[in-house]
ROBA-860481 format. One line per field, with one value per residue (C-alpha): residue in three letters; chain; z, y, x. Coordinates in pm, 1 decimal, m for minus. Example, Ala and Ser with C-alpha at 12.3 -4.5 7.8 and 13.67 -1.06 7.14 Angstrom:
BEGIN
torba: c(Ala  Ser)
rotor: c(A  A)
c3: c(780.0  714.0)
c2: c(m450.0  m106.0)
c1: c(1230.0  1367.0)
***
This chain:
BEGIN
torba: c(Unk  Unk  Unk  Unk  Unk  Unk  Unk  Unk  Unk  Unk  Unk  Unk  Unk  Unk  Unk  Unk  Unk  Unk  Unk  Unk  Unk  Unk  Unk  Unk  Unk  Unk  Unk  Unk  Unk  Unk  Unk  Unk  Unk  Unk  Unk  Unk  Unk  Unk  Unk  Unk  Unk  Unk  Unk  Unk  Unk  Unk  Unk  Unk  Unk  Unk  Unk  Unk  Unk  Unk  Unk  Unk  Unk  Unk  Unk  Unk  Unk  Unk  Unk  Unk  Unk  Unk  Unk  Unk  Unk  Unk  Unk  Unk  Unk  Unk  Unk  Unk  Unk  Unk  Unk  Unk  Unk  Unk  Unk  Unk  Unk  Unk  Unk  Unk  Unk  Unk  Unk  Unk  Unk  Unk  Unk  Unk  Unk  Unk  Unk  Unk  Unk  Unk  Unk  Unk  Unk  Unk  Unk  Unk  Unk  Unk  Unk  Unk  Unk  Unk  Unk  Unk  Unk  Unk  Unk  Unk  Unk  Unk  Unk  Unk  Unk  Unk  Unk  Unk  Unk  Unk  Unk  Unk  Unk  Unk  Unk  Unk  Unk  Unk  Unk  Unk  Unk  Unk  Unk  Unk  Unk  Unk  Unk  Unk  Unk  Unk  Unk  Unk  Unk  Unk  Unk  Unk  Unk  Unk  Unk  Unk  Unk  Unk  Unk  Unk  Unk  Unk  Unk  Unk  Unk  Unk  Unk  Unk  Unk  Unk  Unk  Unk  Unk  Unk  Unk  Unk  Unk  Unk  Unk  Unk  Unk  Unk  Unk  Unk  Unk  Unk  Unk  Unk  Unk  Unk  Unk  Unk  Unk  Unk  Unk  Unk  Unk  Unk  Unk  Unk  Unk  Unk  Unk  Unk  Unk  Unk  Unk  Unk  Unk  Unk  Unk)
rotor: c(A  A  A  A  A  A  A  A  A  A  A  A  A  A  A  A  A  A  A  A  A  A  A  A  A  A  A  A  A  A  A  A  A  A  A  A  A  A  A  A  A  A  A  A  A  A  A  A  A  A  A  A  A  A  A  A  A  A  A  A  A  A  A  A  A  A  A  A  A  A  A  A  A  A  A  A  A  A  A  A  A  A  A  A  A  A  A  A  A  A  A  A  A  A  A  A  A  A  A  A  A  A  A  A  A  A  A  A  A  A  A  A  A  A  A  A  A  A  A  A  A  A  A  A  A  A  A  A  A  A  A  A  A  A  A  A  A  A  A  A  A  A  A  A  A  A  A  A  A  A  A  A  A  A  A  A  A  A  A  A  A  A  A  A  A  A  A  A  A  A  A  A  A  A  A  A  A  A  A  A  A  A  A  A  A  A  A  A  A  A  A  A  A  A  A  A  A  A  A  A  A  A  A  A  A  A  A  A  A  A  A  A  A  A  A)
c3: c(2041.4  1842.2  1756.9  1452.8  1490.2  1494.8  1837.0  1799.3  1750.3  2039.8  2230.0  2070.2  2103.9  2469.4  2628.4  2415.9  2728.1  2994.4  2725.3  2587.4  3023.9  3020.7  2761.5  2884.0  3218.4  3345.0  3398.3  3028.9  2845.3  3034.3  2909.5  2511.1  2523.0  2681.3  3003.0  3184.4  3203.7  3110.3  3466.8  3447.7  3183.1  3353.0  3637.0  3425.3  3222.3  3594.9  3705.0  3306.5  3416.1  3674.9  3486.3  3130.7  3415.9  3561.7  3191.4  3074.3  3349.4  3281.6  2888.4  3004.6  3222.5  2982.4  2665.0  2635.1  2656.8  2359.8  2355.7  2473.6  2318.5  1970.0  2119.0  2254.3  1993.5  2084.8  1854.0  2111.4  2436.8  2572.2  2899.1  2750.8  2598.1  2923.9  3066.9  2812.0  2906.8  3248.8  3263.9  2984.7  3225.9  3566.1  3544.7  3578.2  4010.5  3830.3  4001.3  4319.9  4207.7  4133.6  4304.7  4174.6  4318.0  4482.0  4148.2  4007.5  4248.7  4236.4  3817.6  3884.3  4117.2  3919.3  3567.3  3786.4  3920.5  3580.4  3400.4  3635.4  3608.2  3303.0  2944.7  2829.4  3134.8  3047.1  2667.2  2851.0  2940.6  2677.7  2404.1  2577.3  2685.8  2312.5  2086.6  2252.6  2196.0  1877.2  1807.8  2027.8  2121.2  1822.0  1863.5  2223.1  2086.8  1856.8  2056.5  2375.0  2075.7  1985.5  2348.8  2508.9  2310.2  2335.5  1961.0  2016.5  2364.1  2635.3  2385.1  2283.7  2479.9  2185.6  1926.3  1780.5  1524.3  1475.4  1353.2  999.1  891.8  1259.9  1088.3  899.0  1314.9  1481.3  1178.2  1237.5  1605.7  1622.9  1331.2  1653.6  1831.1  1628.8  1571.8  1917.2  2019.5  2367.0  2478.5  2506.6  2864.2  2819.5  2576.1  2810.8  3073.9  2872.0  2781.4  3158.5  3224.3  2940.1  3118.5  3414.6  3269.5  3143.7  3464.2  3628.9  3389.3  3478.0  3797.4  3740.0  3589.8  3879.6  4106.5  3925.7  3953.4  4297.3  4348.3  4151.3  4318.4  4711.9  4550.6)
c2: c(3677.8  3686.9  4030.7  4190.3  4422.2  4244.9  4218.5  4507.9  4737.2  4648.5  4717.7  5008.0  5196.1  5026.1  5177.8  5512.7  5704.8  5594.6  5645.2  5997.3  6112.4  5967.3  6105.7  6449.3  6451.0  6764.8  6643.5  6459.3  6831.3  7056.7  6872.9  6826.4  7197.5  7287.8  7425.9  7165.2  7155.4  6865.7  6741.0  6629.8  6439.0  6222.7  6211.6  6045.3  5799.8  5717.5  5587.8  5440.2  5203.2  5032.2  4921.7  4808.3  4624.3  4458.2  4387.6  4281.5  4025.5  3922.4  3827.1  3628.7  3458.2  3427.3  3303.6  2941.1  2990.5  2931.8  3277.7  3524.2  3371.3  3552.9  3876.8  3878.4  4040.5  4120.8  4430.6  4610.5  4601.5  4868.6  4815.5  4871.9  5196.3  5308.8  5210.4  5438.1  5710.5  5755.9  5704.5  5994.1  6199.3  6147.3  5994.9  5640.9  5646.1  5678.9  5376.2  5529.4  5797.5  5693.4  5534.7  5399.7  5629.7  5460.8  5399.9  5261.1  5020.1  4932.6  4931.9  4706.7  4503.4  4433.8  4385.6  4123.0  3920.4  3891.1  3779.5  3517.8  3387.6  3506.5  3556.7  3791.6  3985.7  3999.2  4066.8  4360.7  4539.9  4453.5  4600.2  4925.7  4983.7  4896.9  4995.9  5358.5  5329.3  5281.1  5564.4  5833.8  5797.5  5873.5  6265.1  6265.5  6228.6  6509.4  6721.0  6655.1  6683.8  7059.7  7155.5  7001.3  7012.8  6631.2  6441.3  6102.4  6078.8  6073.9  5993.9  5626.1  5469.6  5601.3  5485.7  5161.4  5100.9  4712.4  4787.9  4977.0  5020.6  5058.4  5094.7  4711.5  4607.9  4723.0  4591.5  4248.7  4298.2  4394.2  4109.4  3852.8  4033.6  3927.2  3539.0  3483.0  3202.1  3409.3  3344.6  3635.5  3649.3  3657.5  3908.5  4111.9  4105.6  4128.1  4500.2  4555.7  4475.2  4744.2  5003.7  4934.1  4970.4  5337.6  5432.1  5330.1  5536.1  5827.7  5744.2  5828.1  6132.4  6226.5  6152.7  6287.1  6609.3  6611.2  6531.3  6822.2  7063.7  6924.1  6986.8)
c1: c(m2514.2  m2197.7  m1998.2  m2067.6  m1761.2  m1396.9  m1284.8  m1009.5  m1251.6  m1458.4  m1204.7  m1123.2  m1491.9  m1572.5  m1237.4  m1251.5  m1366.4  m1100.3  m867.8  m940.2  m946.6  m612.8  m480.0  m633.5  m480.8  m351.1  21.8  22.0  m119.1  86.7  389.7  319.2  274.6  549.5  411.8  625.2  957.2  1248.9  1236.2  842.4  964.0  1225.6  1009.0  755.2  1005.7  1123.8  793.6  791.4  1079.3  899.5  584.1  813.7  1025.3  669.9  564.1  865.5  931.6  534.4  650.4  892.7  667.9  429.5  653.4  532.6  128.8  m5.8  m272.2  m7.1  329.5  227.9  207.3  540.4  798.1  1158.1  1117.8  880.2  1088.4  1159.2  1327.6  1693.0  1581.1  1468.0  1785.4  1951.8  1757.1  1752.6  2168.6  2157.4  1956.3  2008.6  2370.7  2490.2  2308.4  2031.2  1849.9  1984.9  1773.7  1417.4  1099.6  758.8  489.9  172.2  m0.4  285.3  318.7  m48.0  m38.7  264.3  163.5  m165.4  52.9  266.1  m61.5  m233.2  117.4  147.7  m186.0  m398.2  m290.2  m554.4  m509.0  m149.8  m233.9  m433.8  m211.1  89.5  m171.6  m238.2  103.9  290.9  35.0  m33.0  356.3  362.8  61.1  35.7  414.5  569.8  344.5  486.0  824.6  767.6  678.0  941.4  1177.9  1053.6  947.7  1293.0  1612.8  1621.4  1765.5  1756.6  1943.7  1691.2  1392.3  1520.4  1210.3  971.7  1236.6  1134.7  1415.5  1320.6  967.2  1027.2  619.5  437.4  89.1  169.7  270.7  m17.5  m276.7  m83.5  m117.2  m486.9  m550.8  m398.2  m674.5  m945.3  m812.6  m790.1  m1057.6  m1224.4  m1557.6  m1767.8  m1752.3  m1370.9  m1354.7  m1530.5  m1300.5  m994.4  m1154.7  m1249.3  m836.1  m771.3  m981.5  m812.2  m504.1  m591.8  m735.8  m379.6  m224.6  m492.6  m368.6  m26.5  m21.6  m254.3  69.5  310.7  136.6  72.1  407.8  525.0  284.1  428.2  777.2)
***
């Protein structure tokens, strides 16, 4: 039976749950309301380089194919921004300086395998990483702004200064969504990929606590 409901939305409503326990993780509340500290936060955009470096390299890869190529926008990289960051923070060893954790090396690894292989695994991930960017980011800025000190040095990686109206880029986005030709079967595990892609991200913050409670 066909979808009543666009496919965005679909998506949307089937991955609400992983989602909203992401975005309630311990490590994630503790710093929005300040009962982190500045370092949480570099530890965080650390482990933040790795997977835009994985996804990043995966758009490259995936440039020329036909379903994913229209996704792809210069405007939403973010791996120079990053960059930017961390050599604001940590110093110009900065590299020198930072590891992936165990579930960023598994959310890497598995960002790396589907951008190789399968465009809407790859479209998976690129939607719940950039769009949650250009939503719940711009709060997260905010509020590291307020709780932090920080201006715009050290908070470029939520600064999207190529996308002037990011409600008109995510409609046109999520419109992509909807036009793409999937079977059913397909569609279903493009939203399985975007649940796993949350649950990594659960993942992380799960790690970068623990790792703050053994330091």
């Amino acid at each position: 039976m066909a979808e009543l409901i666009p496919f965005s939305e679909a998506l949307r409503e089937r991955t609400r749950g992983v989602h909203q326990e992401s975005e309630g993780a311990g490590f994630m509340q503790d710093l929005m309301s300040g009962r982190g500290c500045r370092d949480d936060y570099i530890q965080l955009l650390s482990q933040h380089y790795f997977i835009y470096e994985a996804l990043e390299e995966a758009a490259a890869w995936m440039g020329d194919d036909p379903v994913a190529a229209p996704f792809i926008s210069p405007k939403l990289t973010r791996l120079p921004a990053i960059e930017a960051d961390l050599d604001f923070l940590l110093g110009h060893d900065w590299r020198e300086r930072i590891a992936p954790l165990p579930s960023t090396a598994r959310y890497t690894a598995r960002i790396r395998e589907v951008g190789r292989t399968w465009p809407g695994g790859f479209i998976a991930h690129h939607y719940t990483r950039y769009l949650g960017d250009l939503s719940g980011g711009q709060i997260i800025r905010t509020l590291l702004q307020r709780q932090y000190g920080f201006e715009t040095n050290g908070v470029g990686f939520y600064l999207f200064a190529d996308i002037a109206k990011p409600k008109l880029f995510k409609d046109t986005y999520r419109s992509q969504l909807d036009a793409v030709e999937w079977t059913e079967e397909e569609r279903d595990r493009v939203i399985a990929e975007v649940a796993l892609a949350f649950r990594f991200n659960t993942e992380l913050f799960d790690d970068l606590a623990s790792a703050k409670a053994a330091a």
